[in-house]
Every structure is written in C-alpha cells, then in structure tokens.
N, C-alpha and C positions, 0 to 999 in steps of 0.2 A: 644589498639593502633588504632588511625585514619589509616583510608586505602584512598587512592590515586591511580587513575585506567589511563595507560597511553597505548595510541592506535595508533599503527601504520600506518601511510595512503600518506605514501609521495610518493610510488614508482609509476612508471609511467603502468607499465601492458602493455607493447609491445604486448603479445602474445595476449592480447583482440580484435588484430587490427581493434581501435576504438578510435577517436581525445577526446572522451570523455572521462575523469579522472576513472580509472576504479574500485574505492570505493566508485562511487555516480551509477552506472551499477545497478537498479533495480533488487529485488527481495521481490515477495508479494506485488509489487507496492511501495515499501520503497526501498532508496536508501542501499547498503550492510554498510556502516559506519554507518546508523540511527538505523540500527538493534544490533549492537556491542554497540554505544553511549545508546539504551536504556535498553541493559543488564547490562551496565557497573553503570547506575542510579538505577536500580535494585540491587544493593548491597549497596547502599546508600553511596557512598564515600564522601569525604567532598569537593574534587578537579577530574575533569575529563582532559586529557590533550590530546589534539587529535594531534601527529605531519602532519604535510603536509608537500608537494612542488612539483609536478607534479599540475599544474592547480590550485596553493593554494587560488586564488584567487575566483574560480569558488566554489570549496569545500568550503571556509569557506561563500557564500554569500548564497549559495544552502540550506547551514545546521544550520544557523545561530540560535541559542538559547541561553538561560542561562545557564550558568552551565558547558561551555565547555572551555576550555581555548586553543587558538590556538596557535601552535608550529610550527614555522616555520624551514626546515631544506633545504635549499638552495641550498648544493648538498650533494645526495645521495651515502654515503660511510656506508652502511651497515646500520643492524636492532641496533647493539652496539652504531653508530655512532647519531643512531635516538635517542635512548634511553637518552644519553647526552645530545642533545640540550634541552629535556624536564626537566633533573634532578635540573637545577636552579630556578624551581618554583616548583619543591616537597617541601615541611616541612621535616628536618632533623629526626625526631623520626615518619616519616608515616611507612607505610608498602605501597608499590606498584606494585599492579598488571598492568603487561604488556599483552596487546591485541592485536593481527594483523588485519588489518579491512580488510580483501578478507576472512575471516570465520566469516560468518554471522550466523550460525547455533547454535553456542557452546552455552550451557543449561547453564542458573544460579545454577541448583544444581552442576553442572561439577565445577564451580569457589565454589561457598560455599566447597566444600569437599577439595580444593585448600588451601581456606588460611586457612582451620584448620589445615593444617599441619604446623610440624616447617619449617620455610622460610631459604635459599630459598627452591625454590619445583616449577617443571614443569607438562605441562599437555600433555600427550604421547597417542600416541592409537595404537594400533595393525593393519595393513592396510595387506589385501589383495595382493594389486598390489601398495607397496609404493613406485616407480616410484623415480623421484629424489627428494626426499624429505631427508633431515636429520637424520640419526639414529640414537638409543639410544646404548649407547656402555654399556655393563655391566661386570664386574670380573665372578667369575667360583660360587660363592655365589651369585649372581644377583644383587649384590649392584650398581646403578648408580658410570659410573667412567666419562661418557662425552658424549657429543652430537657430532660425526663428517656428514659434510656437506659432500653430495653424490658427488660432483665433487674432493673434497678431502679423499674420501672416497676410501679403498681397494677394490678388489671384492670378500674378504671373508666377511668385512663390508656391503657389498651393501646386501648380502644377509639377515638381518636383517630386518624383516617385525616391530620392533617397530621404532616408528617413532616422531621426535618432531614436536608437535602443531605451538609449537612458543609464546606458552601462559607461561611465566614467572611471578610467587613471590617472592619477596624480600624485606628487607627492606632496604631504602634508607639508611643506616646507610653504610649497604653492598653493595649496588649497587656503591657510590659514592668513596668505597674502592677498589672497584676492576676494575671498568670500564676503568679509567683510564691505566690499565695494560695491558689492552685487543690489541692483537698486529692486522696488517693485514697480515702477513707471511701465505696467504691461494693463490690459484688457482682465486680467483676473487679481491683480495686485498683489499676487504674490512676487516671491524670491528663487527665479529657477536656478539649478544650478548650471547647464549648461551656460549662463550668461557669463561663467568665467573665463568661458576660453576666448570671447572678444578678448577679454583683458590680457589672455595672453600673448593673442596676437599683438595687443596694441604695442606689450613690452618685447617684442621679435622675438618669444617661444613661437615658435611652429606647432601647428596641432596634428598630431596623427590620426590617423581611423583604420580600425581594422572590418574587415567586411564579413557580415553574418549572412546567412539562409533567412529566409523569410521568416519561416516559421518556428524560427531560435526565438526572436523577437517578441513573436506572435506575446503579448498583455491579454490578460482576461481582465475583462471590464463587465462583460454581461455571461448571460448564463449560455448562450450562443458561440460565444468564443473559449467559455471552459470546454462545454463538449468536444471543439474543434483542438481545442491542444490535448484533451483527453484520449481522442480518436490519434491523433498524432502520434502520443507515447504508446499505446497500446501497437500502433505498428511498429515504433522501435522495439517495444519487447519482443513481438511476434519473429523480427528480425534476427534478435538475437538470438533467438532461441534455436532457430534454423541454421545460422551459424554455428549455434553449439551441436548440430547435428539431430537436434530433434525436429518429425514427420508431423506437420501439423493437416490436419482436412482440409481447415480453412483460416488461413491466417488473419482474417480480417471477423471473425470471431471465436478469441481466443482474448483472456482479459487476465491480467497480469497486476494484483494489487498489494504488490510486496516484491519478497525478491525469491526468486527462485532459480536451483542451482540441479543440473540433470547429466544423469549417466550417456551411456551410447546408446542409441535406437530404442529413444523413447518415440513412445508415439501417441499423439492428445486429437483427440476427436473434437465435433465443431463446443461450440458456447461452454467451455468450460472454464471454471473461474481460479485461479488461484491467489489467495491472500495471504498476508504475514510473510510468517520464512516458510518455505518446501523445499523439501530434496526429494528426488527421485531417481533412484537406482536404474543400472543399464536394463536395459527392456520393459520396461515399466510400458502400462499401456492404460488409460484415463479415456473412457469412456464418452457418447457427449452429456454435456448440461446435469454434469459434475461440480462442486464445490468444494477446495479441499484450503483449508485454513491452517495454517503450524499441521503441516504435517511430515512424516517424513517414511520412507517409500522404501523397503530392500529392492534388492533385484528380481525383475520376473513378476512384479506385483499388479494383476488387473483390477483396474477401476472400473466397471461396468455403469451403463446407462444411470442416469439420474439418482448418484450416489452425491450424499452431503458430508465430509470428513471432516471434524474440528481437532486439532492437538490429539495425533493419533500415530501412533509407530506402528509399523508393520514389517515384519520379517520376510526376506526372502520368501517369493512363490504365493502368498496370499492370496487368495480371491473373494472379491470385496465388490455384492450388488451380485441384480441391479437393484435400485429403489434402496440400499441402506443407509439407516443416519448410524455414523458411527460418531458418539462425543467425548467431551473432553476428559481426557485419563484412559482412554483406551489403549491396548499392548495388545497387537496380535504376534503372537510368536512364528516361526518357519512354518510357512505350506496349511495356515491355517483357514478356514472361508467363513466369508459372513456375506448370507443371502439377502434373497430380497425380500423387505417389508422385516429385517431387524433392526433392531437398536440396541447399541451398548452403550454402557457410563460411567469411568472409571474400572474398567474389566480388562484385566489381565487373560487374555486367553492362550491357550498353550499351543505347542505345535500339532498341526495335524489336526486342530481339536475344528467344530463344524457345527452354525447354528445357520442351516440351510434357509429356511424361511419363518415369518410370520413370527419369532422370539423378543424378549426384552431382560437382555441380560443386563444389570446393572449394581454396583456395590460388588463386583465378583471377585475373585481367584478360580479361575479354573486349568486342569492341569494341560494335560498332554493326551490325544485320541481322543476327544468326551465327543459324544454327540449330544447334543440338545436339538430337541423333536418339533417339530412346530408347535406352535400355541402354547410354548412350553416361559413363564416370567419367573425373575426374582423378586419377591415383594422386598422392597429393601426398606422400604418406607412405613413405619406404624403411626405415623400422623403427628409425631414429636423429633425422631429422630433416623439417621442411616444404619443402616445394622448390613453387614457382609454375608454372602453366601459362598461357600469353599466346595468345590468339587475337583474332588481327584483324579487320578490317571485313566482314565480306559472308561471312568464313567459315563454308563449311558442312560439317558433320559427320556422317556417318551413322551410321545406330542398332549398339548393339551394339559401339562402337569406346573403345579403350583409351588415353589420353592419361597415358604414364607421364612426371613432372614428374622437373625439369627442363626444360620445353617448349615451341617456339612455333609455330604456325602461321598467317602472314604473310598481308595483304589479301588476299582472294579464295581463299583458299587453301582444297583437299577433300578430304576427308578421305573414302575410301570405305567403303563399310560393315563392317564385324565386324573393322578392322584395328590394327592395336596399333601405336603412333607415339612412337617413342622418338628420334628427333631435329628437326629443325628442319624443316618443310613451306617451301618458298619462296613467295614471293606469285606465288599465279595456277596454282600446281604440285598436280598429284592425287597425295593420297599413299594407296598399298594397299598392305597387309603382310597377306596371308590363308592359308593353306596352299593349293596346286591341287587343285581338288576331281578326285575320280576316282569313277568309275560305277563298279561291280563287276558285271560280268554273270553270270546264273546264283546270285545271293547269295540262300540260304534262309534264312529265318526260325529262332531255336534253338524249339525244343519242348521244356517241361516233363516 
C-alpha cells in the first residue's frame, strides 16, 4: 500500500518568544520542518502534506520545493482538527503517517519499525521528566487503552513517565472513519488527534506503539529545549564524523550546519564551523575557530587557525591562514597558499602561485608561480563598477604595490615594490612608479 506522510507545522510557539514562525527556528543550520520534510522523503512516500497557519506565508516561501504539498489550516483547533484539513488530498486506500514539525530529531529507523506494524500504531518513549506531555494510559496486561493529555489528566495519570510522540499511523480508510467523531469535550476545547484510537479500541482495532529514545521525541517549545536538541544533533554529527574516520580534538566543539562529506585522515581542530555543503579531501587538516561555508577541499589542504572560507575551491596541497577570509568566487589552483590577514574575492589563483600575508586580491585571474608581496591590493572598484586585474605566469609583485583595475601584467612580468600600476606591464618588463626619494640634510626633529 502507498504511504502518505502528513506534518504538522501550523501552531504559533508563544513559548519561543520569537515573531519568527517557530518550525523554520534552526537547528544544524536547517530550519526544524526541513529536517522532518527530509525524513518524511526518506521513506519515500508518493504525497508529503505539510499543514500550516502561524506565518503560512513565510513557511511555505522559506521551504518551498517539490514534493510538498501545502495545507493550509486557518484557525488552529487542535492536532485532530490539523489532520482534517490535510485528509482531502490523502488517496482513499494510502496508509498515513502523521509527523509534528518541533521534533526534528525522530530517526527513520524509529518510522520504518512504525509502519511495519498493524495500523493504527503510535510512537511513545519513556521520558525521565515527562513534564506536560500526554501519556500513555495502559490495562493491568499493558495493552494500549488511550493517550490522556496532562491538563486533562489525573494525578495518578500524571505519574506515568510513558509519553506520546505525537507521531501517528493509520490508514486513511481509518483516519477518515473516525476523525470525524473526535469530540472537543477537553480543558482546552480542542480536537486531538490521538482521541482516535479510543475509537479504535472501542471497534476491536488493537493499537500498536513502537518505542523511541527520549531525545527522538524531545519537541522544542522554548528556546531551552531548541539549544538541547541542537547540542544533541551536533553530537550526532560529531559521531558521524568519527565513523567516517575523521580525528576530531574535541568532539563536543565541532558544529556541523549543513552537510559535509570527507576523505581519510581528515583532522578538524576544536570550534570549527562547517555550513552549507563541504567536501574535504583525504588529509585535509582545519584549523580551530575556522568557518568554512560551500566549500570544497583537494587533498593535503591546511586550514590554519582563525580562517573564514565562503564558496571556495581549493586544489590539492593548499595552504590557507592563519587569520584568512577567503570569499565567494575564489579558485585556488594545486600547492597554492594564502596567508595571514589576506583576502580574496572572485580570484582565480594558479598553482604554486602565493599571497603570504597582509594582500587583497580581488576581481583577479592570476596565473601559475606569482608571488604577491605584502601590502600588495587590487583596486577593482572605481566607485561605479568591478573591473579585473590579470596577472600571469612567474609574475612577481612586491610588497606594498597598487594594481588599480583595469589591468594586466603579462608572463614574467615585476612589479617593483610600493609602485602603483595603472596600465599594462609587458611580459618580461619591470614596472616602478615611486616618487624619487630625497635625503634632506640637516632635517631636525619638530619639539612639542
């Protein structure tokens, strides 16, 4: 039977107090509904149904993809009442798994072990300190007899540490039988949807429950319990990562806000961040209290101390920092280095080629061996527009020199130190633009 996965994301999250809709509230750098939306794709359903209405407008332009279908629920009268607005675009013979989107955590093996059971069937975990959450009410046989909500709940029920998820299977056959029946006679007058499965007990359906980890579970509600599921996933990353064989310092500061995919005997030093997509080639070695954003790593490439990489390629052998921002559009070719206190921007630079310290190479083409000297910038900028600066093979630059764009300096071409180069260098030709220094004889010092 086709499966159909439907995700609850309408509620507003008061307790986040935060104007921002609080299922787009990052975690891992991904908003907590893209991490539910890409579990829910991970079971391969044929229909994904995302309800909203807190901010529906915001959520659906933020997350917008293929594959999702948006459910609009206009006002918020319960998880029951959500469930319904979505049920007119289920298929009559699906089976549909229900999702809450503030549990970003919940494992796709948790959902496979789910719908192999007979439907319905809920997903429950055992909590520690289960706070007002829902519990699982059982006979003197431990058989499921109902899920009562903690506000409507006794206080021999409160003491019950198993607890509902909020994660429902069913088949629309059944959902669309009983939902309807579902009363609001509760302390908040809403429509839950767990109240269906009384109904199925009453008609001799058996309810199943599959059992989660605590912290599968674990709902962000306040900004308390984001950090805690946040700190969570960052030790899954840290885990994996270790698994994939990479040396970390400290694996409890290492932040992982994207995805990132690595060679053999990589090694990442403490507080270093990775976002978006990265790759990093075998022996790659990341510095700490590093930043590296879309970037992507050859083999043998060091990250030194307090380097910021944004959308950056780098070939085999690089060396990179410490202290450099390298930005977006940057090419570093085979075995080329970029020191500390430079900065590139859109800069092709060749192999071999080396802008050891204190440069701002930016708008460039450079080729293959260049040295660029310290203190050495591309003006790329005349206050209207970008203009390129091209420097070729073996060109060398000395410190302290001015390469106002529009500009090129041709194979072999040198550039002598503190000079300002506003037109074309020939290959092979030394260019110097300096003022004539002059000695002053007899020149005293001013006195205060």
């Amino acid at each position: 039977m086709s499966l159909e996965v439907i995700i609850l994301a309408a509620g507003q999250g008061t307790r986040m107090k935060s104007e921002f809709p609080k299922v787009l509230h990052p975690v891992g750098g991904k908003p907590m509904l893209q991490h539910l939306i890409d579990t829910a794709q991970s079971l391969n359903p044929i229909a994904i149904h995302v309800v909203i209405g807190h901010q529906a407008e915001l959520i659906e332009e933020q997350l917008a993809q293929d594959g999702v279908n948006w459910v609009l629920q206009a006002e918020q009268h319960g998880t029951g009442h959500a469930v319904m607005q979505a049920m007119p675009a289920v298929a009559a013979d699906s089976d549909v798994l229900i999702l809450v989107g503030d549990a970003p955590l919940l494992r796709q093996a948790t959902l496979q072990q789910l719908l192999q059971l007979p439907l319905p069937a809920l997903v429950t975990a055992e909590l520690t300190d289960p706070r007002s959450l829902g519990r699982i009410v059982r006979d003197e046989q431990g058989t499921f007899v109902g899920v009562v909500e903690y506000k409507d709940a006794s206080a021999e029920q409160r003491t019950i540490r198993e607890i509902n998820s909020g994660v429902i299977a069913a088949t629309a056959a059944q959902l669309n039988a009983w939902l309807p029946r579902v009363g609001n006679d509760n302390n908040q007058n809403e429509y839950y949807l767990p109240d269906v499965l009384p109904l199925a007990i009453a008609e001799g359906v058996p309810v199943q429950t599959a059992l989660a980890s605590e912290i599968e579970v674990l709902g962000v509600n306040d900004k308390a319990e984001l950090n805690r599921v946040e700190r969570e996933h960052q030790q899954r990353q840290a885990a994996e990562l270790m698994q994939a064989g990479v040396t970390l310092a400290d694996a409890a500061r290492v932040d992982v806000r994207g995805d990132i995919s690595v060679g053999t005997d990589v090694y990442i030093d403490i507080n270093a961040v990775f976002e978006g997509k990265v790759t990093l080639g075998n022996n790659v070695s990341i510095g700490p209290n590093c930043v590296l954003k879309n970037v992507s790593l050859g083999d043998g490439v060091e990250v030194k101390a307090f380097s910021h990489l944004e959308e950056v390629t780098a070939q085999a052998g690089c060396e990179i920092g410490p202290y450099a921002r390298l930005r977006p559009g940057t090419e570093l070719g085979e075995g080329a280095k970029i020191g500390n206190f430079v900065e590139t921007k859109k800069a092709s630079i060749g192999a071999g080629s080396k802008a050891n310290h204190l440069a701002y190479v930016g708008d460039a083409e450079v080729g293959s061996g260049v040295n660029i000297g310290a203190g050495t910038i591309t003006c790329n900028y005349d206050g209207a527009a970008k203009h390129k600066t091209k420097l070729g093979d073996g060109v060398f630059v000395g410190s302290n020199s001015t390469l106002v764009a529009p500009v090129e300096v041709e194979e072999g071409g040198y550039v002598g130190a503190g000079s300002t180069v506003t037109k074309k260098v020939e290959e092979g030709e030394l260019a110097v633009s300096r003022a004539k220094q002059r000695n002053i004889k007899g020149w005293k010092r001013p006195k205060k």
